[in-house]
DRENPA-248550 format. One record per residue (C-alpha): x, y, z. Coordinates in steps of 0.2 Angstrom, whole numbers. Layout:
# DRENPA-248550
      X      Y      Z
      X      Y      Z
...
This chain:
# DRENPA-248550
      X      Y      Z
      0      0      0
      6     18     -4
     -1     35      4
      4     52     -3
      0     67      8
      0     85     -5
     -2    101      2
    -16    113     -5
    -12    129     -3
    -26    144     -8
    -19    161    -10
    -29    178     -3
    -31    180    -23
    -39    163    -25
    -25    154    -33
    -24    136    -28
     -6    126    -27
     -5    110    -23
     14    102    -17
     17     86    -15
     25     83      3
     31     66      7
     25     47      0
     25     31     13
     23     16      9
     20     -2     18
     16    -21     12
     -1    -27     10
      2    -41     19
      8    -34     39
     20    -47     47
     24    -34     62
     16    -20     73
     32     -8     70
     26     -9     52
      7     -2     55
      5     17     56
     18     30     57
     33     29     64
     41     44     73
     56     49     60
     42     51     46
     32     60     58
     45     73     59
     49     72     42
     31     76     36
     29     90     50
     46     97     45
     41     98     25
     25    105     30
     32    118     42
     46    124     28
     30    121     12
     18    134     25
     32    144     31
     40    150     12
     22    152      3
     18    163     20
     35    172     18
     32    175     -1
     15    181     -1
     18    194     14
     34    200      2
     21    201    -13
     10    211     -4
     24    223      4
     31    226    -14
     16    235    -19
     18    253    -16
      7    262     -7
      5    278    -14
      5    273    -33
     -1    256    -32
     15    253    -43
     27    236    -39
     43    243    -35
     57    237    -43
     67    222    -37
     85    224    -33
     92    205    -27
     86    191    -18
     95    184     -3
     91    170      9
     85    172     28
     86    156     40
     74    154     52
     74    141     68
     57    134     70
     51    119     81
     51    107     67
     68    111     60
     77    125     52
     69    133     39
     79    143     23
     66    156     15
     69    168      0
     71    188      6
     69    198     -8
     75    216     -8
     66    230    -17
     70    247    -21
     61    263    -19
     49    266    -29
     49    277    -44
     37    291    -38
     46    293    -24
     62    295    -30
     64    314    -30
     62    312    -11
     76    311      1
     85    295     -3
     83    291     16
     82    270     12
     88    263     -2
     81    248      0
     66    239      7
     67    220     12
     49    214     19
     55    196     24
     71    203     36
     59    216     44
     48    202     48
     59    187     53
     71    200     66
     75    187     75
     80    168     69
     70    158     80
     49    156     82
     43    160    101
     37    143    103
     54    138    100
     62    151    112
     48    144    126
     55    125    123
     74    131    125
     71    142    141
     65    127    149
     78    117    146
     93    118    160
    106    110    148
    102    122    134
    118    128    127
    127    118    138
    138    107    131
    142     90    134
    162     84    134
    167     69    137
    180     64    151
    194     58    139
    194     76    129
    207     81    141
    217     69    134
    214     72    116
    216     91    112
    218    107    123
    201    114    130
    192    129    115
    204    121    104
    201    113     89
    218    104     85
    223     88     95
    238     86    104
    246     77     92
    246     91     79
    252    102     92
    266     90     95
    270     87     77
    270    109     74
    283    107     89
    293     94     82
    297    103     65
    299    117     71
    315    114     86
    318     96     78
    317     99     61
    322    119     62
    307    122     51
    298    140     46
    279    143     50
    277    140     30
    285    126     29
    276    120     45
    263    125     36
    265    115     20
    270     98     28
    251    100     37
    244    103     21
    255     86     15
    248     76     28
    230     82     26
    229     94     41
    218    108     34
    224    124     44
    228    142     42
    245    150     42
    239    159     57
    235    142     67
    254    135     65
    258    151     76
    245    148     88
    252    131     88
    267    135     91
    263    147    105
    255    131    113
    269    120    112
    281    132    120
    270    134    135
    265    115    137
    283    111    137
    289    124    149
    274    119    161
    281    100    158
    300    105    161
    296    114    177
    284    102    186
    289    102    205
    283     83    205
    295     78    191
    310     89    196
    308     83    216
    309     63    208
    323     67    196
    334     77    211
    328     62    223
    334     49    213
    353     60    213
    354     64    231
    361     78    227
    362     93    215
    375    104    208
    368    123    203
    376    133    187
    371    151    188
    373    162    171
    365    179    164
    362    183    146
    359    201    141
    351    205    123
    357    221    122
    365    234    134
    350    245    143
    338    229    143
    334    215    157
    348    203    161
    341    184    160
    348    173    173
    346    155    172
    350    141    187
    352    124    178
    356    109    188
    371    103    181
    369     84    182
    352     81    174
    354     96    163
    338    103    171
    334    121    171
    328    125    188
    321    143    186
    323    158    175
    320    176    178
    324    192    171
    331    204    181
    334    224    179
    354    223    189
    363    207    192
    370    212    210
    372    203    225
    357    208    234
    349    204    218
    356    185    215
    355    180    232
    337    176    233
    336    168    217
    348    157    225
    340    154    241
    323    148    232
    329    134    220
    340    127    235
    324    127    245
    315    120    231
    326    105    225
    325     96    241
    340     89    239
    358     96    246
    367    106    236
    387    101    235
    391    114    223
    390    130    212
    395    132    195
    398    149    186
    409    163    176
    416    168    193
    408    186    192
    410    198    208
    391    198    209
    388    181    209
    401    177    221
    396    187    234
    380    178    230
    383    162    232
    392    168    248
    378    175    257
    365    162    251
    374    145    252
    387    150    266
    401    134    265
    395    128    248
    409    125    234
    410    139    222
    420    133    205
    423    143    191
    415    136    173
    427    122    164
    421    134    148
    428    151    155
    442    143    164
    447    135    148
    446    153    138
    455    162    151
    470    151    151
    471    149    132
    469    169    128
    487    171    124
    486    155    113
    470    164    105
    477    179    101
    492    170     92
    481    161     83
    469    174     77
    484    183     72
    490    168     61
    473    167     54
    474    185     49
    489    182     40
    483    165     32
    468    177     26
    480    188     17
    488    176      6
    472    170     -1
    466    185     -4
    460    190    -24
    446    174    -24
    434    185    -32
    443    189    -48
    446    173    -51
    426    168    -50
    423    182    -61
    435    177    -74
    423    161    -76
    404    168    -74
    397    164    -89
    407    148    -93
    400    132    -94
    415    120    -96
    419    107    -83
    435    117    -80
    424    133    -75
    417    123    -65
    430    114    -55
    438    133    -53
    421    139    -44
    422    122    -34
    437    126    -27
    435    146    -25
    417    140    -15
    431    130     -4
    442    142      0
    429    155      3
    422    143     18
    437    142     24
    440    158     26
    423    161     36
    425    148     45
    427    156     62
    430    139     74
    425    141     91
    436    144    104
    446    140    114
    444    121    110
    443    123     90
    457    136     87
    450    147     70
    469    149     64
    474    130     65
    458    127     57
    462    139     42
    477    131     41
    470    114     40
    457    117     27
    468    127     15
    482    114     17
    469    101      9
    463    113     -4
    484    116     -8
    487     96     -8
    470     93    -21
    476    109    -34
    494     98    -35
    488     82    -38
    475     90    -52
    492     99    -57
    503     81    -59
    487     73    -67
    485     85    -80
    506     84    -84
    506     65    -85
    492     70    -98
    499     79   -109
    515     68   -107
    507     55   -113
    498     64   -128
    516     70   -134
    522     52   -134
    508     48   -145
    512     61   -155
């Protein structure tokens, strides 16, 4: 058996329409009860094709009638049609808003509105009264449910899991990646996402993985399992005038402990920055490591009275190898003048394309790296390192060099 329920609709001007709603079938022959009568999704798919059927011919004939001018009895003329949403108890509703201009008698008036729109005047508001009266009811309305593992899943108003957060941070100080190129390798692996995002991401990251590196429970285990800890004081300054950074890493599990900016780094200054990671550590302290400043030996002094004080292996080293540095940055400067004139040589070759012109750029690239090779001392002298690179560079001209006699040698025998 087949029922089809169609919609007559009769206009205020007589016209009848008639619109076919929704068809239902069943068998002839009924084997079950859940197969006799309506069930309760068809139900609300009938009542919501006859709410959105009665709601647009309403909408339309209202925005007939409104199009009529008053004064002339003239229909104004129509500028666009747009769409207007409208929440209703039996669903949401998408009617057609037409927008009409001013009419033509009136248009020596003022131009006060240029346009009229007869459904958006009427449908102020996107949701009926009746539906408003059902929500206000409700305690959980706009309420959201969330579920307990959510927390585990993504950051809370987020809408990027953990694990694209993890990935963002993993290019970026693993991989020494750009926010474009972050952004690219999302697009790669099907993450859609806005330039933007990988910044907020990235913002994230940084401050998940200083609340992780600075968890009191996981610090207090680590230092337990040591017995004991051994502090490294140091300050970084940006720029002359700005706030001094000073960082106390624990030097056995590599740990930073705290970081603070400060505006001076005197003793009165240092001293309770001291104090409150050897509180904190719970765990003695058997000894301090730094550059041997004044200020931060005074310090140390007055906050960990009877504490070792050592000055840095780093500094230590520079300070008893400066007269060997200034030797050897002399020597560099000297090694630098006799492999001076590299760019008249790559000029003499721009525009070449045999594979001698380029063996000579090969080698000028060579020496040019040397040259800016700077080392790092005092443990990678710059000079000896020139030395080195230029000695190799020397060594592979003169075998090229005794290769290319044996060839023509050989090409004169033959002759």
């Amino acid at each position: 058996m087949q029922w089809t329920v169609r919609l007559e609709a009769t206009t205020s001007a007589g016209e009848v329409t008639t619109t076919e709603l929704v068809t239902f079938s069943r068998p002839a022959v009924v084997s079950t009860l859940a197969e006799v009568g309506l069930a309760l999704a068809e139900t609300k798919t009938l009542l919501a094709k006859l709410q959105a059927s009665m709601l647009c011919g309403q909408v339309a004939e209202d925005a007939a009638h409104h199009r009529v001018c008053a004064a002339c009895g003239m229909l104004r003329p129509l500028k666009d049609r747009r769409t207007r949403r409208l929440q209703t108890l039996f669903g949401t509703v998408e009617v057609e808003a037409p927008r009409f201009k001013l009419c033509r008698c009136r248009q020596p008036a003022p131009m006060t509105g240029v346009t009229v729109s007869p459904v958006c005047a009427l449908l102020s508001v996107r949701c009926t009264p009746e539906l408003e009266r059902v929500q206000a009811g409700c305690a959980r309305h706009r309420r959201p449910y969330r579920p307990e593992a959510e927390g585990a899943i993504a950051l809370p108003q987020h809408e990027f899991g953990l694990d694209v957060v993890a990935l963002v941070g993993g290019l970026r100080y693993r991989g020494h990646r750009s926010v474009p190129e972050i952004h690219a390798a999302l697009g790669e692996r099907g993450v859609p996402i806005a330039e933007r995002s990988v910044t907020n991401l990235l913002d994230r990251y940084d401050e998940l993985l200083a609340t992780t590196l600075t968890s009191s429970e996981r610090l207090h285990g680590m230092l337990a399992s040591q017995g004991r800890a051994i502090l490294a004081l140091d300050g970084l300054q940006p720029d002359v005038g700005h706030e001094v950074l000073w960082v106390v890493r624990e030097c056995m599990s590599g740990e930073v402990l705290l970081a603070r900016s400060l505006l001076s780094g005197t003793a009165n200054d240092l001293a309770p920055l001291l104090s409150e990671v050897a509180d904190a550590v719970g765990v003695p302290v058997i000894g301090v490591v730094s550059d041997g400043q004044t200020s931060i030996r005074r310090a140390v002094a007055r906050a960990l009275p009877g504490v070792p004080h050592q000055l840095c292996q780093f500094h230590f080293l520079r300070e008893a190898a400066l007269p060997v540095f200034e030797a050897d940055r002399h020597a560099k400067k000297e090694l630098k003048k006799q492999v001076r004139g590299v760019r008249p040589i790559e000029r003499a070759v721009e525009g070449c394309d045999a594979a001698q012109a380029e063996v000579v750029r090969g080698y000028c690239a060579a020496v040019r790296s040397a040259i800016t090779d700077d080392g790092r001392a005092p443990l990678a002298a710059p000079g000896l390192k020139l030395k080195t690179r230029l000695e190799k560079v020397a060594s592979s001209l003169d075998r090229v060099a005794q290769k290319g006699a044996r060839r023509r040698s050989s090409q004169n025998c033959v002759s």
